[in-house]
N, CA, C and O atoms as CSV, one atom per row, in Angstrom:
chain,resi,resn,atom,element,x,y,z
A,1,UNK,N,N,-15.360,-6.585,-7.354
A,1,UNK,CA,C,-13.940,-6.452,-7.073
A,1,UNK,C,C,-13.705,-5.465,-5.923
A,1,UNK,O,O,-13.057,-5.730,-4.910
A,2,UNK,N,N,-14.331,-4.245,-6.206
A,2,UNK,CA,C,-14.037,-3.382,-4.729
A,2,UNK,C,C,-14.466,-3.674,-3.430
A,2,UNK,O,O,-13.966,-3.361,-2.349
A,3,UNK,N,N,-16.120,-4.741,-3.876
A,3,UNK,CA,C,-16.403,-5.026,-2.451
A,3,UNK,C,C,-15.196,-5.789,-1.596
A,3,UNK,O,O,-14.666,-5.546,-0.511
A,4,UNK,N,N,-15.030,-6.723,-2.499
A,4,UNK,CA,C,-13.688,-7.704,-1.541
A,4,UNK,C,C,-12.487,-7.055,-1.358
A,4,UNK,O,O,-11.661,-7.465,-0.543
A,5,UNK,N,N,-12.278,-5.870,-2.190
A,5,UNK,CA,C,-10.724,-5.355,-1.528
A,5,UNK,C,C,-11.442,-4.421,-0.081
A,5,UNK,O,O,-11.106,-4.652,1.081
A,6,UNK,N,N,-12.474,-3.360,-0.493
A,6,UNK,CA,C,-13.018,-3.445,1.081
A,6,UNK,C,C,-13.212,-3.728,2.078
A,6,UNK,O,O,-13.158,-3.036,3.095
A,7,UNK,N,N,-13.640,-5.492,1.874
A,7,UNK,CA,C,-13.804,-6.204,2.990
A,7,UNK,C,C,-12.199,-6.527,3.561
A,7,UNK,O,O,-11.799,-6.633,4.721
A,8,UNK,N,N,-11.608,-6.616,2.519
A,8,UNK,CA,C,-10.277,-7.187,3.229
A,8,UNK,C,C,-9.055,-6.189,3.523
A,8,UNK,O,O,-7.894,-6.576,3.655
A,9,UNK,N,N,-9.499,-4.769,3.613
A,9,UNK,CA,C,-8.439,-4.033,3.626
A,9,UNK,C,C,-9.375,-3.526,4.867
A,9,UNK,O,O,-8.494,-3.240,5.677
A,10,UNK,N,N,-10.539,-3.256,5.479
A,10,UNK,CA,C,-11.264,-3.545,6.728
A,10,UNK,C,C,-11.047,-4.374,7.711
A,10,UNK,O,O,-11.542,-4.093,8.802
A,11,UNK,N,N,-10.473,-5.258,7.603
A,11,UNK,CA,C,-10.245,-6.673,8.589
A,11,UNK,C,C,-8.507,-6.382,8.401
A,11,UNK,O,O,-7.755,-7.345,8.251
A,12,UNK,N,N,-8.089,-5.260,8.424
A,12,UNK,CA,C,-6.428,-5.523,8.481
A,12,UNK,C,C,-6.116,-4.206,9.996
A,12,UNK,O,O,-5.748,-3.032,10.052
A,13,UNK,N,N,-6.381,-4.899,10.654
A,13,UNK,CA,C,-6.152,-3.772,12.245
A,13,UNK,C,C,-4.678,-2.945,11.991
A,13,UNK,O,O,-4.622,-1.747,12.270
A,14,UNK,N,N,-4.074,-3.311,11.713
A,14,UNK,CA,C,-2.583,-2.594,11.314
A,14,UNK,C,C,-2.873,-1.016,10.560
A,14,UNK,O,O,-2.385,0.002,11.051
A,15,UNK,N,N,-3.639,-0.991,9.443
A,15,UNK,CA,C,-4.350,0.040,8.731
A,15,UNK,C,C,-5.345,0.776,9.463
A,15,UNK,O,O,-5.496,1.982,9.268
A,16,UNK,N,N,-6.104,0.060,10.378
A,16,UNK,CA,C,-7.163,0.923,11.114
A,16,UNK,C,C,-6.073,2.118,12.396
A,16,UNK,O,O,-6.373,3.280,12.671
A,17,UNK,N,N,-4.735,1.269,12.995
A,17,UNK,CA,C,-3.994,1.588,13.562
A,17,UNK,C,C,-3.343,2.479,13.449
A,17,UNK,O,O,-2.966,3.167,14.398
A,18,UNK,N,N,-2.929,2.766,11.722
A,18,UNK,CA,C,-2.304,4.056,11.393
A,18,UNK,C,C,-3.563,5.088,10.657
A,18,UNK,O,O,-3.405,5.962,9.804
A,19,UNK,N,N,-4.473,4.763,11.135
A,19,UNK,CA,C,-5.478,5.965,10.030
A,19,UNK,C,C,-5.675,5.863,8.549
A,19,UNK,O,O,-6.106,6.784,7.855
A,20,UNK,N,N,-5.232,4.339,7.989
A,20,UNK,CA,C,-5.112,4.420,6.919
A,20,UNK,C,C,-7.008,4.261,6.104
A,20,UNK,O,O,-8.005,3.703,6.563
A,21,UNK,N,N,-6.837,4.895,5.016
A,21,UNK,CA,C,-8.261,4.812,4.180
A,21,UNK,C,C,-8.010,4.313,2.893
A,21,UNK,O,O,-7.110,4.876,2.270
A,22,UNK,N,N,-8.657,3.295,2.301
A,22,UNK,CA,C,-9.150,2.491,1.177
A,22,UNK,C,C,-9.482,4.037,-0.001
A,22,UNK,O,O,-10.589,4.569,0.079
A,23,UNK,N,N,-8.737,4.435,-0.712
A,23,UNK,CA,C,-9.058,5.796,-1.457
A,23,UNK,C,C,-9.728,5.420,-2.555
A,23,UNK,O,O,-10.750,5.962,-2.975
A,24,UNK,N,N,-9.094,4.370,-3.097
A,24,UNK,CA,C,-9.555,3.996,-4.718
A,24,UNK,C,C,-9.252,2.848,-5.028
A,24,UNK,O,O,-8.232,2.390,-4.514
A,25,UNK,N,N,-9.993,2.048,-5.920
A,25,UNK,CA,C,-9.386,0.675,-6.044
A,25,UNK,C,C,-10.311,0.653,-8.078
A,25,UNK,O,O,-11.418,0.994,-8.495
A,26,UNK,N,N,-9.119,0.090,-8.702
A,26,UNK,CA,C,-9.681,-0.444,-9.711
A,26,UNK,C,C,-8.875,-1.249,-10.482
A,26,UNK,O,O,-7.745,-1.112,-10.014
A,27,UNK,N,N,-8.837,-2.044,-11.445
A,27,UNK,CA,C,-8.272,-3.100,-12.008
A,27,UNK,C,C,-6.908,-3.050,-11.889
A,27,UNK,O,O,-6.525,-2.246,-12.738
A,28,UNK,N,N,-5.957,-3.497,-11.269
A,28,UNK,CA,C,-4.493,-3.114,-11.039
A,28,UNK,C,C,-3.873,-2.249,-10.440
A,28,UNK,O,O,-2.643,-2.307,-10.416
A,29,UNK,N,N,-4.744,-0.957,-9.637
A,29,UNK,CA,C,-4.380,-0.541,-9.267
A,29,UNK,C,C,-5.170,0.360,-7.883
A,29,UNK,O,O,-6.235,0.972,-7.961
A,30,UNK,N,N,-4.232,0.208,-6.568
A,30,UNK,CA,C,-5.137,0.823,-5.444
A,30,UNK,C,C,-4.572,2.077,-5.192
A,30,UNK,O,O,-3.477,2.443,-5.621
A,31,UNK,N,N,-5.318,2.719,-4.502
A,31,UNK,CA,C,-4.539,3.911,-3.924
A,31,UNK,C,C,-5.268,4.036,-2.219
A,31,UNK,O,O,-6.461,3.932,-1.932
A,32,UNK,N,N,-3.992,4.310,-1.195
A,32,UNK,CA,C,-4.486,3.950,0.004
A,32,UNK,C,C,-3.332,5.442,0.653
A,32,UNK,O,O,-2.148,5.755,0.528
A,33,UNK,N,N,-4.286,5.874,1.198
A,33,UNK,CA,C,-4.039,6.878,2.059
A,33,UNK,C,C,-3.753,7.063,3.470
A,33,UNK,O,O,-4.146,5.942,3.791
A,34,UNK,N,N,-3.248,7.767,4.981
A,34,UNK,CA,C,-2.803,7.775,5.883
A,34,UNK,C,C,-2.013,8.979,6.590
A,34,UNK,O,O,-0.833,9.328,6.631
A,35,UNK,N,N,-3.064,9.387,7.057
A,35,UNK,CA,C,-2.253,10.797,8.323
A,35,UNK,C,C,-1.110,10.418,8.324
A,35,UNK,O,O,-0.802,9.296,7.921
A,36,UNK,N,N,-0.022,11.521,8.905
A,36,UNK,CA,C,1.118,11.081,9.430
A,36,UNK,C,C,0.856,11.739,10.851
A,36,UNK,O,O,1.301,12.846,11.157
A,37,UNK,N,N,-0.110,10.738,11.900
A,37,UNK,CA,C,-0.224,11.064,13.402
A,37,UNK,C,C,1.084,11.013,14.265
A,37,UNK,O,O,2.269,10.776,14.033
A,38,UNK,N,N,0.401,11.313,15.267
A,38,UNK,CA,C,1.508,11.703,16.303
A,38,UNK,C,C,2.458,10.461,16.329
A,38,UNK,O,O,3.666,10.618,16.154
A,39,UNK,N,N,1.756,8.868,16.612
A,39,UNK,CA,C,2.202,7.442,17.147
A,39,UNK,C,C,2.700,7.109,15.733
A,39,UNK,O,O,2.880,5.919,15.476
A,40,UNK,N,N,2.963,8.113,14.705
A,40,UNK,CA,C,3.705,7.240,13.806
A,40,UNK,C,C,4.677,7.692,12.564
A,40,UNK,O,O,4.856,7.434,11.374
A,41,UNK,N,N,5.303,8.715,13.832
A,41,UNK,CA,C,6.593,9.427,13.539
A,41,UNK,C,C,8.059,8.989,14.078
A,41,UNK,O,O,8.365,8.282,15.038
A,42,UNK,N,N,8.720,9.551,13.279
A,42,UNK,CA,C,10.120,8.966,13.653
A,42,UNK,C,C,10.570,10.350,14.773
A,42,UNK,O,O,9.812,11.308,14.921
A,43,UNK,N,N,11.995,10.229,15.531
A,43,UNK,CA,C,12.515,10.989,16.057
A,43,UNK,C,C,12.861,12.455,15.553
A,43,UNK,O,O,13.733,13.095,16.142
A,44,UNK,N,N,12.298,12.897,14.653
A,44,UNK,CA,C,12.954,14.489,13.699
A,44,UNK,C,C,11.650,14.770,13.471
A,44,UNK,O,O,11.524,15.841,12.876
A,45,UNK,N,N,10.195,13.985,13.818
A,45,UNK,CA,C,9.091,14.530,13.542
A,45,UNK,C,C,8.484,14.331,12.322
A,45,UNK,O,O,7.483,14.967,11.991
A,46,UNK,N,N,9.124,13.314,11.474
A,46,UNK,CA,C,8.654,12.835,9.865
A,46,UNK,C,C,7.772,11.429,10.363
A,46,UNK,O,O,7.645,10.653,11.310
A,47,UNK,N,N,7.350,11.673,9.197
A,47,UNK,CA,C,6.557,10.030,9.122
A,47,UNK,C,C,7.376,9.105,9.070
A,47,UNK,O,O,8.301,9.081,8.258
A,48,UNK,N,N,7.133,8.142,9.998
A,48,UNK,CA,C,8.407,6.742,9.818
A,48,UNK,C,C,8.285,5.877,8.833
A,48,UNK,O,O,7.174,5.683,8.340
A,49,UNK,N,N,9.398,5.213,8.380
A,49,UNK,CA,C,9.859,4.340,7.457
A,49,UNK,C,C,8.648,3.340,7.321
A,49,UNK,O,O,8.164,2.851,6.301
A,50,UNK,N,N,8.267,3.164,8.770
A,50,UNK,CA,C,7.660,1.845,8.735
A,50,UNK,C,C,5.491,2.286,8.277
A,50,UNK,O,O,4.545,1.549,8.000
A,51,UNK,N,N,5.634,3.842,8.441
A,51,UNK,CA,C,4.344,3.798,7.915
A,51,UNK,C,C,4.246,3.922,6.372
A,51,UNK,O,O,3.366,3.542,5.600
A,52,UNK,N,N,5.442,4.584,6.153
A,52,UNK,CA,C,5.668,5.017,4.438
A,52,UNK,C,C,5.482,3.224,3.808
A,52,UNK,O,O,4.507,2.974,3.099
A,53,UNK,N,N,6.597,1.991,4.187
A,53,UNK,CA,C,6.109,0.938,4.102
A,53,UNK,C,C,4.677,-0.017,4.222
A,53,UNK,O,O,4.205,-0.766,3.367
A,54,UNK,N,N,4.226,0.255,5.444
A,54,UNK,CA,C,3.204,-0.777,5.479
A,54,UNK,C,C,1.906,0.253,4.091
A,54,UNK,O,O,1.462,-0.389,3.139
A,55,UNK,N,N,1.671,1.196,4.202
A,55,UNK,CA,C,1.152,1.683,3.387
A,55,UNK,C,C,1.132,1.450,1.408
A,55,UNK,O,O,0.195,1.509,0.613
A,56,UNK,N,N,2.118,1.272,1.275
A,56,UNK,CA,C,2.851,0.573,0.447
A,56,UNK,C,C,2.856,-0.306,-0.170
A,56,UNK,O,O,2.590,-0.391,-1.369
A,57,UNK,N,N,3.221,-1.264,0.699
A,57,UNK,CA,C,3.277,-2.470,0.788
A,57,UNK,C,C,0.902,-2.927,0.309
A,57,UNK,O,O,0.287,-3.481,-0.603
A,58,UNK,N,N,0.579,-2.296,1.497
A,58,UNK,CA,C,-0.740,-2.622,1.254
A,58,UNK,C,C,-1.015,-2.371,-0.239
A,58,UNK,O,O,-1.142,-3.311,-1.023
A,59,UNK,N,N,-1.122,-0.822,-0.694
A,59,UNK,CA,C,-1.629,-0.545,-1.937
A,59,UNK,C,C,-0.765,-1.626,-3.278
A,59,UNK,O,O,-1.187,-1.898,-4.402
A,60,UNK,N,N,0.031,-1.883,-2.873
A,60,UNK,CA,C,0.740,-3.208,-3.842
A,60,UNK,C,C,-0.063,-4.577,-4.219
A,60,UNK,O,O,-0.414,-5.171,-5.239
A,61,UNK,N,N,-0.159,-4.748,-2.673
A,61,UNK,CA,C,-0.524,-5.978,-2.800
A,61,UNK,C,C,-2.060,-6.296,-3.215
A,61,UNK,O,O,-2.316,-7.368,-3.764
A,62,UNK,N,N,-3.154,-5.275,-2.922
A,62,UNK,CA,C,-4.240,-4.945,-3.240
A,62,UNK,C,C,-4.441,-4.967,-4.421
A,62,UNK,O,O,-5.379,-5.522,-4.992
A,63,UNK,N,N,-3.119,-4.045,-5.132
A,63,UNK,CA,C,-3.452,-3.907,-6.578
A,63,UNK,C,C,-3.378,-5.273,-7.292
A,63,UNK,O,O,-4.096,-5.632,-8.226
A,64,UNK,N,N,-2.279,-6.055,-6.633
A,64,UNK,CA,C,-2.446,-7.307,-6.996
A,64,UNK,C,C,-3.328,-8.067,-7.342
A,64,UNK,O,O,-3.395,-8.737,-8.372
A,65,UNK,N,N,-4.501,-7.939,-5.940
A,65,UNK,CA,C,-5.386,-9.158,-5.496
A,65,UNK,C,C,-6.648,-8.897,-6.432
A,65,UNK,O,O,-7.519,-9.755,-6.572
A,66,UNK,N,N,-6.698,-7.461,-7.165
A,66,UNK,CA,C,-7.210,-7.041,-8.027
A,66,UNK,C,C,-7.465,-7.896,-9.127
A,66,UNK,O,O,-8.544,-8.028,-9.706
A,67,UNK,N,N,-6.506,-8.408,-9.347
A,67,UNK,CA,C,-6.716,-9.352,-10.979
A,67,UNK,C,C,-6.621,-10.806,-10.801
A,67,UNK,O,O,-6.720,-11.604,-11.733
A,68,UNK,N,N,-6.398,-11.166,-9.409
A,68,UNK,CA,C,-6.595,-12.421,-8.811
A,68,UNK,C,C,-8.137,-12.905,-8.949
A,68,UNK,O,O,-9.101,-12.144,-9.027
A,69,UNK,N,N,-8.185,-14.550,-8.966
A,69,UNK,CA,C,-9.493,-14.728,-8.979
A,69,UNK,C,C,-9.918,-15.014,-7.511
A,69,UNK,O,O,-9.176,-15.130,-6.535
A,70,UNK,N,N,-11.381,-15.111,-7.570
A,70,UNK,CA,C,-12.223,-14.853,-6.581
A,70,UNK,C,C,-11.498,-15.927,-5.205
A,70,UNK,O,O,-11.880,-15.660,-4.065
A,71,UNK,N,N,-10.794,-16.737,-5.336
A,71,UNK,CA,C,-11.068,-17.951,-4.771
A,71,UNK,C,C,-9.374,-17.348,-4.312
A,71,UNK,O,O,-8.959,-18.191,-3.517
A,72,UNK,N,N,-8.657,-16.626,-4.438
A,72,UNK,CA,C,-7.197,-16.447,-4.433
A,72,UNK,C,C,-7.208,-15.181,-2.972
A,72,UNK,O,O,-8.134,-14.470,-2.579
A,73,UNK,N,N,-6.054,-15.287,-2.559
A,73,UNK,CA,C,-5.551,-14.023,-1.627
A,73,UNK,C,C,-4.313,-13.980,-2.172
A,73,UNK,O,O,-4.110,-14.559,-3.240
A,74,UNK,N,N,-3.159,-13.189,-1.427
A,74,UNK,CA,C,-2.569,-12.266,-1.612
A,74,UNK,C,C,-1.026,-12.689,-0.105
A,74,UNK,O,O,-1.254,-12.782,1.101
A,75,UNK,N,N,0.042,-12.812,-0.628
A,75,UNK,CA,C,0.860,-12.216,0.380
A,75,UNK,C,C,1.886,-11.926,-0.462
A,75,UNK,O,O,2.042,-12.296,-1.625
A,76,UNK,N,N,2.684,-11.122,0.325
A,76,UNK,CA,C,3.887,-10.551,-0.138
A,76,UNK,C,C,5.158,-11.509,0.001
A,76,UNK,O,O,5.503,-12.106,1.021
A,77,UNK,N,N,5.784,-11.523,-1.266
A,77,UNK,CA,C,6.895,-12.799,-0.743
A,77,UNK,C,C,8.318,-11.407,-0.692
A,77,UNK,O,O,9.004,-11.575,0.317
A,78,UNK,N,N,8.567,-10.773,-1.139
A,78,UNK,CA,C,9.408,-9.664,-0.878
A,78,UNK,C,C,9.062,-8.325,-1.387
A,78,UNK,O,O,8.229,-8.184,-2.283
A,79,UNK,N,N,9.629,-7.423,-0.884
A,79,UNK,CA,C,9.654,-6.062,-1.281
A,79,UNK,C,C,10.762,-5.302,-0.672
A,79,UNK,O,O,11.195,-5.470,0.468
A,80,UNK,N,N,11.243,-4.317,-1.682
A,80,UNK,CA,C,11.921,-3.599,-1.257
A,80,UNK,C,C,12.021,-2.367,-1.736
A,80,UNK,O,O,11.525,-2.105,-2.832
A,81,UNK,N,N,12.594,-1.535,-1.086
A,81,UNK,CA,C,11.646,0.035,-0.542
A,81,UNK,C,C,12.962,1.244,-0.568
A,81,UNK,O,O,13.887,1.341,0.239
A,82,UNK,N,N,12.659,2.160,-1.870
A,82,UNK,CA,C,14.112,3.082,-1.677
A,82,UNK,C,C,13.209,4.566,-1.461
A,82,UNK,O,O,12.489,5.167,-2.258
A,83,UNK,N,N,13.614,4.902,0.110
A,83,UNK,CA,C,13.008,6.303,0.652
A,83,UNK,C,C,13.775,7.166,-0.344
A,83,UNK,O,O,14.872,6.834,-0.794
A,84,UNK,N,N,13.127,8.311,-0.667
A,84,UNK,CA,C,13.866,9.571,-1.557
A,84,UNK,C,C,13.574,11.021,-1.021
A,84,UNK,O,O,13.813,12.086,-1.592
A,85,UNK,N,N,12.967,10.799,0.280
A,85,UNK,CA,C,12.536,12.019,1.018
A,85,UNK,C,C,11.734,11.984,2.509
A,85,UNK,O,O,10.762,11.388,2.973
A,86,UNK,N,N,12.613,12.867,2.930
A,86,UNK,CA,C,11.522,12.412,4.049
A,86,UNK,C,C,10.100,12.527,4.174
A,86,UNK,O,O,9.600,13.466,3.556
A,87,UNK,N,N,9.251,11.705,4.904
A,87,UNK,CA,C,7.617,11.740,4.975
A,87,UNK,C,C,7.370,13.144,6.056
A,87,UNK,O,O,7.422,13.078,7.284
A,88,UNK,N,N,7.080,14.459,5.205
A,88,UNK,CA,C,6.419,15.774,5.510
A,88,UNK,C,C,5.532,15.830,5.425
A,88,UNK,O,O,5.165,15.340,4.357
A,89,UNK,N,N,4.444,16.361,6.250
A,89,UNK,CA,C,2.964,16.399,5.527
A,89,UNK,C,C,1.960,16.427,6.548
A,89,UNK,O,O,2.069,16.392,7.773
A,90,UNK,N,N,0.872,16.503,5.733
A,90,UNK,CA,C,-0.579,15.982,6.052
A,90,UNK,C,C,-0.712,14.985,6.194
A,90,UNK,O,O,-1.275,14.469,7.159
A,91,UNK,N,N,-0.139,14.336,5.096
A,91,UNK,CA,C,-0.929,12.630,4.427
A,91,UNK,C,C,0.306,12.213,3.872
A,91,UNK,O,O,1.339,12.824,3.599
A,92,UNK,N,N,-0.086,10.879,3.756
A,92,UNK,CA,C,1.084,10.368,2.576
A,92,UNK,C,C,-0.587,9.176,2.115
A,92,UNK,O,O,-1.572,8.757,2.723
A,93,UNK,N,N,0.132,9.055,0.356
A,93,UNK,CA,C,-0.466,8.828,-0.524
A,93,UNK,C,C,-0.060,7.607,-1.193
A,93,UNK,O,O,0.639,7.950,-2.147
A,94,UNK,N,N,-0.162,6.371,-1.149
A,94,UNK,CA,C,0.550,5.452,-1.799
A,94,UNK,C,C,-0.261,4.637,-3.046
A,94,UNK,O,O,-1.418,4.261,-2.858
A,95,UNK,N,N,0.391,4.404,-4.260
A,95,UNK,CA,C,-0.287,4.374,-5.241
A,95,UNK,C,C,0.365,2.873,-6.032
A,95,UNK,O,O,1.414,2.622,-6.624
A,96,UNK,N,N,-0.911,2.055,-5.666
A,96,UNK,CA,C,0.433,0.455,-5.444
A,96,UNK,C,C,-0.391,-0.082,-7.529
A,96,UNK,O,O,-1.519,-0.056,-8.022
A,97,UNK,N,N,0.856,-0.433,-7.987
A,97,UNK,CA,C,0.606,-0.959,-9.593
A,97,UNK,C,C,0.748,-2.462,-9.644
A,97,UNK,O,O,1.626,-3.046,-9.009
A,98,UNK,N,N,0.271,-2.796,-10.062
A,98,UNK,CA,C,0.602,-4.335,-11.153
A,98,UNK,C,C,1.545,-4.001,-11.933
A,98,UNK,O,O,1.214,-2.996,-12.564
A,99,UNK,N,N,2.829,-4.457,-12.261
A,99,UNK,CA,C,3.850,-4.100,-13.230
A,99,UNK,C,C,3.748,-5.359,-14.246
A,99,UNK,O,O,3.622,-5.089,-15.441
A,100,UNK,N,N,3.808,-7.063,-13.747
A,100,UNK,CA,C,3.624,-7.840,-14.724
A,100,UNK,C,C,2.628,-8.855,-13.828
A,100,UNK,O,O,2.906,-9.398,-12.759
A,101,UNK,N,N,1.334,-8.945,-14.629
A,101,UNK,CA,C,0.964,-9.911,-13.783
A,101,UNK,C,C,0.746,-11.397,-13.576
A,101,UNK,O,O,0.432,-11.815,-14.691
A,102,UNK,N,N,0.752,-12.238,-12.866
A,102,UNK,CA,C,0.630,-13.447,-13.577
A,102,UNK,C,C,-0.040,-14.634,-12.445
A,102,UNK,O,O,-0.827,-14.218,-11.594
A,103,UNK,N,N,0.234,-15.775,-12.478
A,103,UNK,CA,C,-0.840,-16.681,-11.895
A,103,UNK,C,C,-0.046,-17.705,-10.606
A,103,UNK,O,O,-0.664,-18.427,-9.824
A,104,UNK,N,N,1.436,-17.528,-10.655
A,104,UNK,CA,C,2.449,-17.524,-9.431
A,104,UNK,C,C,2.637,-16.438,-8.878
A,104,UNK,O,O,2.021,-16.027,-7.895
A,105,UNK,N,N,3.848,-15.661,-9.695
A,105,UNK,CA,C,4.267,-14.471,-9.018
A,105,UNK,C,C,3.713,-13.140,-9.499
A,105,UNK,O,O,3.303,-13.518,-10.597
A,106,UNK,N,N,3.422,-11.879,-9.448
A,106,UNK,CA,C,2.866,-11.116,-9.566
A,106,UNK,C,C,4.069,-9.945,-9.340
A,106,UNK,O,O,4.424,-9.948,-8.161
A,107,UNK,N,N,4.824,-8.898,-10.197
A,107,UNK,CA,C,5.268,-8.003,-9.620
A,107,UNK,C,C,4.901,-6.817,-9.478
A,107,UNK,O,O,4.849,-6.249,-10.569
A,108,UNK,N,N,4.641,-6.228,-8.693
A,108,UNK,CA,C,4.211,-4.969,-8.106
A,108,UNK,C,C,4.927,-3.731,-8.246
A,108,UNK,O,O,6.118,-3.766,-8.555
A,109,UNK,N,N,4.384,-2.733,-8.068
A,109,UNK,CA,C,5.110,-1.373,-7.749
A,109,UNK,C,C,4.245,-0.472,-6.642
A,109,UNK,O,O,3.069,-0.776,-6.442
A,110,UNK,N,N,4.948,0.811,-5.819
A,110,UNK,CA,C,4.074,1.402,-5.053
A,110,UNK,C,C,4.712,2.833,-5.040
A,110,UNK,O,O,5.933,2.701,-4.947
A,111,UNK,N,N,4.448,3.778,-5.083
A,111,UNK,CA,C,4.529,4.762,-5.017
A,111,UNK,C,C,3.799,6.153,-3.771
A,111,UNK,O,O,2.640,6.566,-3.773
A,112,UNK,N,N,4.745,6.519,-2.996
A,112,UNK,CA,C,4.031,6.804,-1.942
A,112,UNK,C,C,4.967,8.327,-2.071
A,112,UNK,O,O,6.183,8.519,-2.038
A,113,UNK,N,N,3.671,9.375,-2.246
A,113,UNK,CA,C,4.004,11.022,-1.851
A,113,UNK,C,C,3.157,11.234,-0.746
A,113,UNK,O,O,2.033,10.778,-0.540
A,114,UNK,N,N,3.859,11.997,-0.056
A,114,UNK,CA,C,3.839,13.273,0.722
A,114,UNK,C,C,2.548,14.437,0.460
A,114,UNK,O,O,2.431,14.737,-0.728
A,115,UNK,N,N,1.754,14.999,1.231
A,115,UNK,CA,C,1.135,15.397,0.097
A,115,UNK,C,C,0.791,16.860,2.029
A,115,UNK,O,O,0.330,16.668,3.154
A,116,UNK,N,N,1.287,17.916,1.395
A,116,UNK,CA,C,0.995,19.309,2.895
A,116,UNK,C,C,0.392,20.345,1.719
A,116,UNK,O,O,1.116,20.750,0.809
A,117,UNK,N,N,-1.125,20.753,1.856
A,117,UNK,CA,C,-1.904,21.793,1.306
A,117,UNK,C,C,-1.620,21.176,-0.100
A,117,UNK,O,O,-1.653,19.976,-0.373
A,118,UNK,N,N,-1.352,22.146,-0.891
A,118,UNK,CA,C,-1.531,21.687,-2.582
A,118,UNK,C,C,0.530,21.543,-2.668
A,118,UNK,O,O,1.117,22.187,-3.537
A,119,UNK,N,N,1.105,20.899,-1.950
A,119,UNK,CA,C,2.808,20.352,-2.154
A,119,UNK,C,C,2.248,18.792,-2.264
A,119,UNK,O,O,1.301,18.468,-1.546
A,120,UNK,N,N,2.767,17.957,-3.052
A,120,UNK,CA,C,3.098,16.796,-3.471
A,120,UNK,C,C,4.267,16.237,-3.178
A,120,UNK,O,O,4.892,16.455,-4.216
A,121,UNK,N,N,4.986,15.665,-2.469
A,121,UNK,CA,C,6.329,15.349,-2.481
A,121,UNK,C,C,6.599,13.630,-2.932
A,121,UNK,O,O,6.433,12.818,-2.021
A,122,UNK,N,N,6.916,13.215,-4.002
A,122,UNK,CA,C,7.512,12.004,-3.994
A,122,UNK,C,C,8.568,11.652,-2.832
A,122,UNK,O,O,9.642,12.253,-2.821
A,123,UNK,N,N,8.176,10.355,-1.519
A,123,UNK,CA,C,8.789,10.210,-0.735
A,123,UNK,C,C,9.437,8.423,-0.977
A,123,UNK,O,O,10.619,8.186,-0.726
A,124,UNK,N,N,8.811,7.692,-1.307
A,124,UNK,CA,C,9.520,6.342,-1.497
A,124,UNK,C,C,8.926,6.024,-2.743
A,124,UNK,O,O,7.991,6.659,-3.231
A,125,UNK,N,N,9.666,4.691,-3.435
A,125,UNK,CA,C,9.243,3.714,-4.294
A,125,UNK,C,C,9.473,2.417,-3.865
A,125,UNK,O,O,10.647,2.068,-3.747
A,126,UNK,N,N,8.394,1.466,-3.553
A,126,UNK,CA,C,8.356,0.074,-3.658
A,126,UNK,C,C,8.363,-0.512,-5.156
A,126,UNK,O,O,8.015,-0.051,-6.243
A,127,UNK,N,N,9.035,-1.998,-4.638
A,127,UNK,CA,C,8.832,-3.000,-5.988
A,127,UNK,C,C,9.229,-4.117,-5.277
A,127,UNK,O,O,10.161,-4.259,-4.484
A,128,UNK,N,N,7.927,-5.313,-5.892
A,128,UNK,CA,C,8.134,-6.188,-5.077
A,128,UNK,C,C,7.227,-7.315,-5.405
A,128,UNK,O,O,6.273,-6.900,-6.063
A,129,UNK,N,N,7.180,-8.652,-5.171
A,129,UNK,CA,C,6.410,-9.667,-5.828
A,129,UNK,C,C,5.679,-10.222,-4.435
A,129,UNK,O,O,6.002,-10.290,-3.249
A,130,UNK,N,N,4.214,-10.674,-5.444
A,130,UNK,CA,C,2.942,-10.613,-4.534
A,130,UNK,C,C,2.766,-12.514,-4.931
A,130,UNK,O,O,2.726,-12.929,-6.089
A,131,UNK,N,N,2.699,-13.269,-3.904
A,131,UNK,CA,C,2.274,-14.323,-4.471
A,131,UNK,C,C,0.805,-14.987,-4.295
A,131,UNK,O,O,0.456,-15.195,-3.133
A,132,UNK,N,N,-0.043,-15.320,-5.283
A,132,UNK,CA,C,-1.624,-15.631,-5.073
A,132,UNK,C,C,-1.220,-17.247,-3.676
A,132,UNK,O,O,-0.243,-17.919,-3.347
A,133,UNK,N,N,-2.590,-17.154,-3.337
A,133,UNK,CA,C,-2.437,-18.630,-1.823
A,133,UNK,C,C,-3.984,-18.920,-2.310
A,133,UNK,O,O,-4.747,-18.023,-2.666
A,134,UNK,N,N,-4.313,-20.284,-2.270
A,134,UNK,CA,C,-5.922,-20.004,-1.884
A,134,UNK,C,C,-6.175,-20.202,-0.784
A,134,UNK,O,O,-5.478,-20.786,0.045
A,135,UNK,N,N,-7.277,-19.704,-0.643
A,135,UNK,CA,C,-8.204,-19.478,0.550
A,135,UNK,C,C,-8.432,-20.443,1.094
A,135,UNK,O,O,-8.557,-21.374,0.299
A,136,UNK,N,N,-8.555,-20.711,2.084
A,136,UNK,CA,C,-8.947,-21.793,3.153
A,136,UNK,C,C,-9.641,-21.839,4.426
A,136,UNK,O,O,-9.373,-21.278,5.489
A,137,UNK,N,N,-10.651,-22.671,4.086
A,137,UNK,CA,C,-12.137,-22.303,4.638
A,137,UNK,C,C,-11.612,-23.171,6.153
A,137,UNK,O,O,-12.384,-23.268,7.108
């Protein structure tokens, strides 16, 4: 199971783009990590919306593809995303769940803190449904 979320969270240039790292992966649930660099701040010097998201969004859908079978992938048919702080920090931390899972739709959750020296900050919550595709050779 981890090899293939490896392989496929490796082959996503978007993640290599923001610094993001594969932290943890196990049955339902990933956790995926990401500097907040210079190229991916907003105008006030926070981490932007759109990295707090794609981050997110990934550890969701991962956690998903988790309980998917071998022969299945993964896309997102919606999500939606309520910021509760701005992205301060070192890092931000996103911690994507399986909430119900199933063999159409899949709903997700993601949880993404903030994280400067030993401060934690809860900054967004995702929720959002993952739908299995098969693969096609």
């Amino acid at each position: 199971m981890t090899d293939r979320i490896e392989r496929s969270f490796n082959a996503q240039t978007m993640m290599h783009t923001l610094g993001a790292r594969l932290y943890s992966v196990s049955p339902g649930c990933v956790v995926i990590t990401a500097p907040i660099l210079p190229g991916s701040t907003q105008q006030h010097g926070f981490g932007h919306a759109g990295l707090t998201f794609a981050i997110g969004d990934s550890a969701a859908g991962y956690a998903a593809l988790t309980l998917m079978p071998e022969e299945s992938e993964v896309l997102t048919a919606e999500m939606k995303i309520n910021l509760l702080a701005p992205a301060k920090g070192d890092l931000l931390r996103a911690t994507g769940k399986v909430i119900k899972p199933g063999g159409r739709l899949m709903v997700v959750q993601a949880e993404v803190d903030a994280i400067e020296g030993d401060k934690i900050t809860p900054i967004a919550l995702l929720q959002g449904t993952m739908v299995p595709v098969a693969i096609r050779s």
